[in-house]
VOMAR-561767 format. One line per field, with one value per residue (C-alpha): residue in one letter; x, y, z. Coordinates in nm, 2 decimals, always signed. Example, Ala and Ser with C-alpha at 12.3 -4.5 7.8 and 13.67 -1.06 7.14 Angstrom:
! VOMAR-561767
resn: (a;s) $
X: (+1.23;+1.37) $
Y: (-0.45;-0.11) $
Z: (+0.78;+0.71) $
END
This chain:
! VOMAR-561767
resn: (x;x;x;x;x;x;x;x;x;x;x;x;x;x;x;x;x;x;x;x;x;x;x;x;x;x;x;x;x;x;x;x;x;x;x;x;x;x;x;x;x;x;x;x;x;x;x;x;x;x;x;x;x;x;x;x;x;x;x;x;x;x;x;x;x;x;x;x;x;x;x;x;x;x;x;x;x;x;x;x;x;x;x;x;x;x;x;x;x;x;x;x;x;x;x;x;x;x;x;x;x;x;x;x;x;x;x;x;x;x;x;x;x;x;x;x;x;x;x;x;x;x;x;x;x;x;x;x;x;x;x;x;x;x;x;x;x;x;x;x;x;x;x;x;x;x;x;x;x;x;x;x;x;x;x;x;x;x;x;x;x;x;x;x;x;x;x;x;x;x;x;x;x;x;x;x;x;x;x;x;x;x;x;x;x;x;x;x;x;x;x;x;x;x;x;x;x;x;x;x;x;x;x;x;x;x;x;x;x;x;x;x;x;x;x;x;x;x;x;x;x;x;x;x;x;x;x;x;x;x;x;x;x;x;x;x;x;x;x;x;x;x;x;x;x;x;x;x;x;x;x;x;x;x;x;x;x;x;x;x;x;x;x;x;x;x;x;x;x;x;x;x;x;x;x;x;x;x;x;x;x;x;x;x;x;x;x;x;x;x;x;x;x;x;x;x;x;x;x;x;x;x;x;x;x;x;x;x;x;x;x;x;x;x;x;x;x;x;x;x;x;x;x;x;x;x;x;x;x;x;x;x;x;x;x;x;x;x;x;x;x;x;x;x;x;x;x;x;x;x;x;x;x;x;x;x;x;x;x;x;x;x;x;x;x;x;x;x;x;x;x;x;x;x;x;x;x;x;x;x;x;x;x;x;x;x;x;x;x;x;x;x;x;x;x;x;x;x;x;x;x;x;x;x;x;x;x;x;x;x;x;x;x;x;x;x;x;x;x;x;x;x;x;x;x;x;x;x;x;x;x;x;x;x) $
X: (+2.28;+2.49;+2.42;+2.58;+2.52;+2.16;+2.21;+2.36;+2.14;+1.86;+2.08;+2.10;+1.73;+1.65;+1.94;+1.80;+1.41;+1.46;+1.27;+1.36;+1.53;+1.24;+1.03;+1.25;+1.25;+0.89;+0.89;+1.15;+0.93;+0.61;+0.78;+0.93;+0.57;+0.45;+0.70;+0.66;+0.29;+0.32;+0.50;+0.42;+0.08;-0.26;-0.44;-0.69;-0.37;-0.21;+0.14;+0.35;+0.74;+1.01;+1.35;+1.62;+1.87;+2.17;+2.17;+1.97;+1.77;+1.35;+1.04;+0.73;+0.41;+0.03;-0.23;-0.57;-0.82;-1.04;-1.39;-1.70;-1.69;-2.00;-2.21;-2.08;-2.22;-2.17;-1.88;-1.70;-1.29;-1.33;-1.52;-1.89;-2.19;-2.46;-2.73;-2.96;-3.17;-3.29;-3.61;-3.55;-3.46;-3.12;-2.85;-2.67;-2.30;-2.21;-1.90;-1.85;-1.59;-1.29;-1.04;-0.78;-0.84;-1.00;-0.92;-1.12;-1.07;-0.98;-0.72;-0.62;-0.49;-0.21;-0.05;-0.18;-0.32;-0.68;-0.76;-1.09;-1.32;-1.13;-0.77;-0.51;-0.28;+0.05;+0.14;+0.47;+0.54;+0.88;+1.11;+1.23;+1.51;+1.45;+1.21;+1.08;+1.13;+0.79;+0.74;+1.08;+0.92;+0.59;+0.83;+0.99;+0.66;+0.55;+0.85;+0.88;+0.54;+0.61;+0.85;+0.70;+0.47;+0.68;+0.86;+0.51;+0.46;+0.82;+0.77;+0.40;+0.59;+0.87;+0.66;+0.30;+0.41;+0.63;+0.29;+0.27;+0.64;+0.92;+1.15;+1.47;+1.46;+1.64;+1.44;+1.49;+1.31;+0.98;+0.72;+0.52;+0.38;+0.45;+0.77;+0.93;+1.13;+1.38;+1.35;+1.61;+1.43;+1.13;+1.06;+0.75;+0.58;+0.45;+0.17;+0.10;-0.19;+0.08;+0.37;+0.41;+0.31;+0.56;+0.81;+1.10;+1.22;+1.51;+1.69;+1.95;+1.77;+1.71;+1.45;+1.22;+0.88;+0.61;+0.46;+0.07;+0.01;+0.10;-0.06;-0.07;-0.30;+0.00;+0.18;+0.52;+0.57;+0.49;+0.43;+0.23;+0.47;+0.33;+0.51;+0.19;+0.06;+0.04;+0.16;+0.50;+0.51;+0.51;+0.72;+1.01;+0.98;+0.98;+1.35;+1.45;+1.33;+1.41;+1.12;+0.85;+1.01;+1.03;+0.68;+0.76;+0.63;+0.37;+0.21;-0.16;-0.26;-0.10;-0.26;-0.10;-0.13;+0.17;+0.45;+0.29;+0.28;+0.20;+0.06;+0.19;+0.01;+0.23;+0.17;+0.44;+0.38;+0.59;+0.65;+0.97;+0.99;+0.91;+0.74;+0.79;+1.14;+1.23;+1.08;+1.25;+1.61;+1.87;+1.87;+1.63;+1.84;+1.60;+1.29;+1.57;+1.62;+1.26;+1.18;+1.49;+1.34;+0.97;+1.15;+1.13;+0.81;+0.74;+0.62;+0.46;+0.52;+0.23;+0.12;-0.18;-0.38;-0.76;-0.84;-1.03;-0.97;-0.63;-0.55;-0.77;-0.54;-0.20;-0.27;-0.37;+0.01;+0.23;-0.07;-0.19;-0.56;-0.69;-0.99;-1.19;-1.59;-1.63;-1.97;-1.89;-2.22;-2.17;-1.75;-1.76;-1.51;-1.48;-1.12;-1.05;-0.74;-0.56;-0.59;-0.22;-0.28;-0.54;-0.41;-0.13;-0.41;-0.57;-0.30;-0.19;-0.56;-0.74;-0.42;-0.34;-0.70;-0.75;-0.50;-0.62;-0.93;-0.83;-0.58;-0.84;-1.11;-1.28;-1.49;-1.29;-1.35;-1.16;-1.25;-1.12;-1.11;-1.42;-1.40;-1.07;-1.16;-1.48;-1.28;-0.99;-1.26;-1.39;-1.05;-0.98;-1.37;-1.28;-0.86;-1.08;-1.34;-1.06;-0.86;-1.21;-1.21;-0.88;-0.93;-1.26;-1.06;-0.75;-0.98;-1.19;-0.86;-0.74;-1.05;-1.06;-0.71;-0.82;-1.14;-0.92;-0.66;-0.98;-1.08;-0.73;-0.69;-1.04;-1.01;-0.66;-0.79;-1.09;-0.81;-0.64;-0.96;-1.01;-0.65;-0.72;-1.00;-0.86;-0.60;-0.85;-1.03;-0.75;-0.60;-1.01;-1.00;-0.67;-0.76;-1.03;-0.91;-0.65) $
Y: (-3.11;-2.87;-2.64;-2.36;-2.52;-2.47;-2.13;-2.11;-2.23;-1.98;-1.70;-1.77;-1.85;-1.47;-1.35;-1.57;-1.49;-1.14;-1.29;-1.10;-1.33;-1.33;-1.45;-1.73;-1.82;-1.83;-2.09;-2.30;-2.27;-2.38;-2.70;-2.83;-2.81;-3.00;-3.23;-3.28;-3.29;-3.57;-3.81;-3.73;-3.56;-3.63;-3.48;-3.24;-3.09;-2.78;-2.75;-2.44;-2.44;-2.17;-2.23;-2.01;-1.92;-1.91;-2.25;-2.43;-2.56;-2.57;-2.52;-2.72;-2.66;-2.75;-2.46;-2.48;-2.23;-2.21;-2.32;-2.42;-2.78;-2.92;-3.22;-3.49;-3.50;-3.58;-3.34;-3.33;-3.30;-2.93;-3.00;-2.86;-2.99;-2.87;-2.98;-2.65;-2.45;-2.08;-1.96;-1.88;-2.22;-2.18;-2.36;-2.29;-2.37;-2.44;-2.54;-2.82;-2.87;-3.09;-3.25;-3.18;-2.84;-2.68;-2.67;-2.61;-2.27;-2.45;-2.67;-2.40;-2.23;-2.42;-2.29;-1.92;-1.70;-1.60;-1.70;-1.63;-1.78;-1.81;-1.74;-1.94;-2.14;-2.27;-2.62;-2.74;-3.08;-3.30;-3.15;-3.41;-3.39;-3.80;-3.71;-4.02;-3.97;-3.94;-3.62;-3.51;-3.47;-3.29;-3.03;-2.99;-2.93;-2.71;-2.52;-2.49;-2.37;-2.09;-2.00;-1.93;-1.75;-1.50;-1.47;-1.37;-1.10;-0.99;-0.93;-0.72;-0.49;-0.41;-0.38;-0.21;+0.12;+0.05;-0.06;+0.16;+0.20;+0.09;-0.13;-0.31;-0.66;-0.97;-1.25;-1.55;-1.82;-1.90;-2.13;-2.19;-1.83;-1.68;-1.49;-1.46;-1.18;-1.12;-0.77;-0.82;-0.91;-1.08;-1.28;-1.09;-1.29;-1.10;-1.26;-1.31;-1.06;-0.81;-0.84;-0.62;-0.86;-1.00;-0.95;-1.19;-1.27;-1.47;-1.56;-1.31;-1.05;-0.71;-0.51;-0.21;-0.36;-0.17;-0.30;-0.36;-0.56;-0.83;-1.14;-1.27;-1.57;-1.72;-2.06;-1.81;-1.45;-1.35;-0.97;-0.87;-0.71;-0.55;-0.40;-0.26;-0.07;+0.28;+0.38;+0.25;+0.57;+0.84;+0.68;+0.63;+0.98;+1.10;+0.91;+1.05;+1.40;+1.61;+1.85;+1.63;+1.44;+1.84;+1.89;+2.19;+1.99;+1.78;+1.46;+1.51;+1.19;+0.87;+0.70;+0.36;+0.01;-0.17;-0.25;+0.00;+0.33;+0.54;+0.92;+1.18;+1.47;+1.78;+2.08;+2.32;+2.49;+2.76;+3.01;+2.96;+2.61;+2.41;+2.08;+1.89;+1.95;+1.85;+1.57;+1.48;+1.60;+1.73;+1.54;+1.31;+1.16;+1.12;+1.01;+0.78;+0.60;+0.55;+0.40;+0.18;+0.08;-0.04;-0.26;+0.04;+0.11;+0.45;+0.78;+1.05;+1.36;+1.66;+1.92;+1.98;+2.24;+2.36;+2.46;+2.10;+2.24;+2.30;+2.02;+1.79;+1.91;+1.82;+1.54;+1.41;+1.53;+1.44;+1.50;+1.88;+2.00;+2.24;+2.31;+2.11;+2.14;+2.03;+1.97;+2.05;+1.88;+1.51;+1.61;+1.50;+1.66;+1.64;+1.71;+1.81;+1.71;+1.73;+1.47;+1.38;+1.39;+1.11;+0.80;+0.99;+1.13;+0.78;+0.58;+0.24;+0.05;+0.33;+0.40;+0.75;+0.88;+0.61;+0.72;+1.07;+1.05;+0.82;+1.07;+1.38;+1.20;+1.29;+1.08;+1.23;+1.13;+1.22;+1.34;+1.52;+1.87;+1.88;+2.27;+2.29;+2.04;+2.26;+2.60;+2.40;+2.32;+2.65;+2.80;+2.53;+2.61;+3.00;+2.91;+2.75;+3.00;+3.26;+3.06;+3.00;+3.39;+3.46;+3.18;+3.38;+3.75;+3.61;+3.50;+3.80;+3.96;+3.76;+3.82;+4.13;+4.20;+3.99;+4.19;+4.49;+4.34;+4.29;+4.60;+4.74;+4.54;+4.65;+5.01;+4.96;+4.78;+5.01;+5.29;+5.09;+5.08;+5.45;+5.56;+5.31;+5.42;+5.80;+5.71;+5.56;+5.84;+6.04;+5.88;+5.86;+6.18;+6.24;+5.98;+6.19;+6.52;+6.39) $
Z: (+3.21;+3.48;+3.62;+3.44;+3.10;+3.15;+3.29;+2.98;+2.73;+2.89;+2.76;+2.44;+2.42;+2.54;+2.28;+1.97;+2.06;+2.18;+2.53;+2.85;+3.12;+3.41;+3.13;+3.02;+3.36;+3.40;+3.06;+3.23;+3.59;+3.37;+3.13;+3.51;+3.68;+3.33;+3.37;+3.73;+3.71;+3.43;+3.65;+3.99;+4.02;+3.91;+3.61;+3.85;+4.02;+3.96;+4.02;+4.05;+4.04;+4.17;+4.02;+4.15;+3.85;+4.09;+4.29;+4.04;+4.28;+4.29;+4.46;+4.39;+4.47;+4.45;+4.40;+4.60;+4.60;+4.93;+4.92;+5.17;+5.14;+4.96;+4.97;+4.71;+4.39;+4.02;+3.88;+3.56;+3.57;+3.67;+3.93;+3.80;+3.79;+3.55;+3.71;+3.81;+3.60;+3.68;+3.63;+3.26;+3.19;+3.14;+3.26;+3.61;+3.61;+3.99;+4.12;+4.34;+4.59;+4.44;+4.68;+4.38;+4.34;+4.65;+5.03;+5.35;+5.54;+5.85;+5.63;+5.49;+5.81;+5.87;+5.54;+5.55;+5.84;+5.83;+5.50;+5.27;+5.00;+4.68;+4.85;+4.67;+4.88;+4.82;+4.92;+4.96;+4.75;+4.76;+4.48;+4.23;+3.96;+3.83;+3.51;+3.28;+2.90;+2.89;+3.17;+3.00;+2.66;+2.82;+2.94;+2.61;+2.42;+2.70;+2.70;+2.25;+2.30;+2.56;+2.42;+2.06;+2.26;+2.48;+2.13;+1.95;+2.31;+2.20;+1.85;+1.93;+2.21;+1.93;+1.65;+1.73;+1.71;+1.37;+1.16;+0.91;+0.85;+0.56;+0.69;+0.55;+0.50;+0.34;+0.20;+0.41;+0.23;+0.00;+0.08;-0.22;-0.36;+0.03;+0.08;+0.40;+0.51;+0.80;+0.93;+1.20;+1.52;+1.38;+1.03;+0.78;+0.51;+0.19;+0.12;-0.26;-0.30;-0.13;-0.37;-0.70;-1.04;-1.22;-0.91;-0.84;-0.55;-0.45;-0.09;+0.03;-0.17;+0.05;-0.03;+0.14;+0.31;+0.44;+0.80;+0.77;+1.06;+1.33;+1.28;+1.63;+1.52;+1.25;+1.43;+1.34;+1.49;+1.17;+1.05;+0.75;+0.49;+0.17;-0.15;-0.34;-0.04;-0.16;+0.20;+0.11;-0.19;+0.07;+0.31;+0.09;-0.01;+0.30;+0.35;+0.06;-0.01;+0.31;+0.23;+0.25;+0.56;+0.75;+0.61;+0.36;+0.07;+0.14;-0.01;-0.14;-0.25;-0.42;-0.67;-0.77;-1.01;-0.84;-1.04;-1.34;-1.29;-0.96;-0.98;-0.66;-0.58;-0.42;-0.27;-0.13;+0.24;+0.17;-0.13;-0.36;-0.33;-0.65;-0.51;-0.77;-0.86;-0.49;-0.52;-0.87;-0.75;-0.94;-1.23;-1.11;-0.88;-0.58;-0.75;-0.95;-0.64;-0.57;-0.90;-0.82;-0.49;-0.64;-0.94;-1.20;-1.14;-1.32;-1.11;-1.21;-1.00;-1.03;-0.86;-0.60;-0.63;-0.48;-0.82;-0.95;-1.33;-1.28;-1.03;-1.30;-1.61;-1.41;-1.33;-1.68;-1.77;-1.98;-2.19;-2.25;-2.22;-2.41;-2.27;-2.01;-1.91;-1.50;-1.34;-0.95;-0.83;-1.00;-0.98;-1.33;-1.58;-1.97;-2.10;-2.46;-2.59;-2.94;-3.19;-3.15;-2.76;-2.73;-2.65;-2.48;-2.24;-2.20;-2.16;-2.25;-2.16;-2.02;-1.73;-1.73;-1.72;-1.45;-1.19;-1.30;-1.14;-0.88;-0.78;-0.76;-0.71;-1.00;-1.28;-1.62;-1.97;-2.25;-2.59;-2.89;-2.92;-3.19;-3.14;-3.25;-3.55;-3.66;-3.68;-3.86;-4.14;-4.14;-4.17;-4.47;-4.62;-4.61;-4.78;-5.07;-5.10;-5.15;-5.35;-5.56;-5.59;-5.66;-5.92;-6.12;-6.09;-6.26;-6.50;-6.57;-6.58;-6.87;-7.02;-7.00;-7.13;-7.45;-7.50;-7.51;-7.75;-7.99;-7.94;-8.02;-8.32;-8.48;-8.42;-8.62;-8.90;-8.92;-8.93;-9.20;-9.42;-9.38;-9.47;-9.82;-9.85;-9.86;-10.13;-10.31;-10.36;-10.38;-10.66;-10.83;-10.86;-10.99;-11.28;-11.34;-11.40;-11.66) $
END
């Protein structure tokens, strides 16, 4: 390869891996001293290479360190013996002096002025451009490998103060259940127990990711990615309610079941503004957009308050409380709810009264309002006793009016009797005097 073609390719490797130039130098300084090492150097050696990116040309050398030259004795590769024990009984590791690796001070004196114990000394070797396949494909493992390194260094500088954030990403390609995502200078995988249930995902898809980590141990530069990290919640409504992102409303706590249903807490820092309605929008555009974001997952916005009763009763919204009983010691609350507003103040499987007390942080159960029931039977006990009573007077009142018909009736045939009576007599007597 020329010169300039290899100048070349180095480029491009720092534009495609986001690697600074002085390090891609020091990869292609480190695969040559590999390379050279394989076929001209022994396996105890250390070689060091200086390339010079304008002529092309390099610089080998071998790297001693200076050491008092030692009696021989039986040394592994490294050039240590194992040999010693100290008084505890545990093993001394003491370094021998290796011909490979270390040089004498007064040898060393022709390459450096006055040098010292442990000084490492650079000595010149014949610089070689006729590589064997062999060397030539040592330098091209050495050099894939420091490169995926530097790349993995890259990806850490850019991205350790971003964890913790949303970013915008297009799926690249899926590996089984394990999604990966391209986030512009670096490729994120979802891992399964990080993506929302019942999600589908498909390459070319973009979609909102939230940063958890940087997994410097994965073979790839990989970053963490999550969608059902509650985190994600509050930072998309901090892009897209400008009150929360200036700090004039301001998240309380999230409760969510990915993919379900999530519960937001709000609180507003200054009077006159309705937290909830700024997060909702006009219409419900902004907390629209949200919902659109998390795959129509549904959001329930309520309000925060230092009041536990009241902050308890919001949050079991849409359902209404009517009265609720809260023991601040055991923070344990009983809410009474209408008949009609039972399974509306549960939820489907127990959901809404879950996020309820995950979201204040309270144990709640929910009952029926027996209160409301007993005074409902009273009321209908008292509508029948009344109607009992009406009942009993509209009979003594008809009876009544027939007694005094009877009464009525006699008294007029008792009249009757006497006025015959009369003209009987009347006309007896008249028969008499004739």
């Amino acid at each position: 390869m020329e010169h300039k073609q290899f100048v070349s390719a180095i480029e491009q490797i720092c534009e495609e891996k986001a690697i600074s130039n002085e390090k891609a130098i020091e990869i292609v300084e480190a695969s040559l001293a590999a390379a050279y090492k394989k076929e001209y150097g022994k396996k105890g050696q250390t070689i060091k290479v200086n390339f010079d990116e304008i002529s092309g040309s390099m610089e080998v050398f071998q790297i001693k360190v200076v050491a008092d030259e030692d009696e021989e004795s039986d040394e592994n590769e490294d050039g240590i013996t194992e040999d010693e024990l100290d008084e505890n009984g545990e093993r001394i590791i003491k370094r021998k002096f290796s011909v490979d690796k270390n040089i004498t001070i007064e040898e060393a004196k022709e390459y450096k002025k006055n040098p010292e114990i442990d000084d490492e000394i650079e000595i010149p070797l014949p610089p070689k451009d006729d590589f064997g396949r062999i060397a030539a494909q040592t330098a091209k493992q050495v050099m894939i490998q420091k490169i995926r390194e530097a790349e993995k260094e890259s990806i850490f500088d850019e991205f350790k103060d971003k964890e913790g954030e949303v970013a915008n990403g297009v799926v690249q390609r899926i590996e089984g259940r394990n999604v990966f995502v391209d986030i512009g200078k670096a490729v994120g995988i979802i891992y399964p127990v990080e993506q929302i249930a019942g999600e589908r995902y498909n390459i070319g898809q973009r979609l909102k990711v939230f940063i958890v980590r940087i997994d410097r141990e994965a073979k790839e530069a990989n970053l963490v990615l999550s969608r059902t990290n509650s985190e994600i919640i509050k930072k998309l409504f901090e892009l897209e309610v400008p009150e929360i992102f200036s700090k004039t409303v301001e998240i309380k706590s999230i409760a969510r079941e990915a993919g379900s249903r999530t519960k937001v807490a709000v609180f507003s820092n200054e009077d006159g503004i309705d937290p909830v309605g700024s997060c909702v929008g006009q219409r419900g555009s902004r907390i629209q957009t949200i919902i659109n974001e998390l795959g129509g997952e549904k959001i329930d916005i309520t309000e925060w308050s230092d009041n536990s009763s009241k902050f308890i009763q919001n949050a079991l919204s849409p359902a209404k409380v009517v009265h609720l009983d809260i023991d601040e010691a055991k923070m344990h609350a009983v809410a009474y709810v209408e008949e009609d507003q039972l399974s509306l103040a549960i939820g489907k499987q127990g959901q809404n009264v879950r996020l309820a007390a995950k979201l204040t942080g309270w144990k709640i159960d929910i009952l029926e309002d027996k209160k409301k029931i007993a005074v409902e039977e009273i009321t209908k006990e008292d509508d029948k006793d009344e109607k009992e009573i009406e009942e009993k007077v509209e009979k003594k009142e008809e009876t009544s009016k027939e007694t005094d018909t009877e009464k009525s009736e006699k008294e007029e045939g008792v009249e009757k009797e006497t006025k015959v009576k009369k003209k009987k007599k009347k006309i007896d007597k008249k028969a008499d005097k004739k």
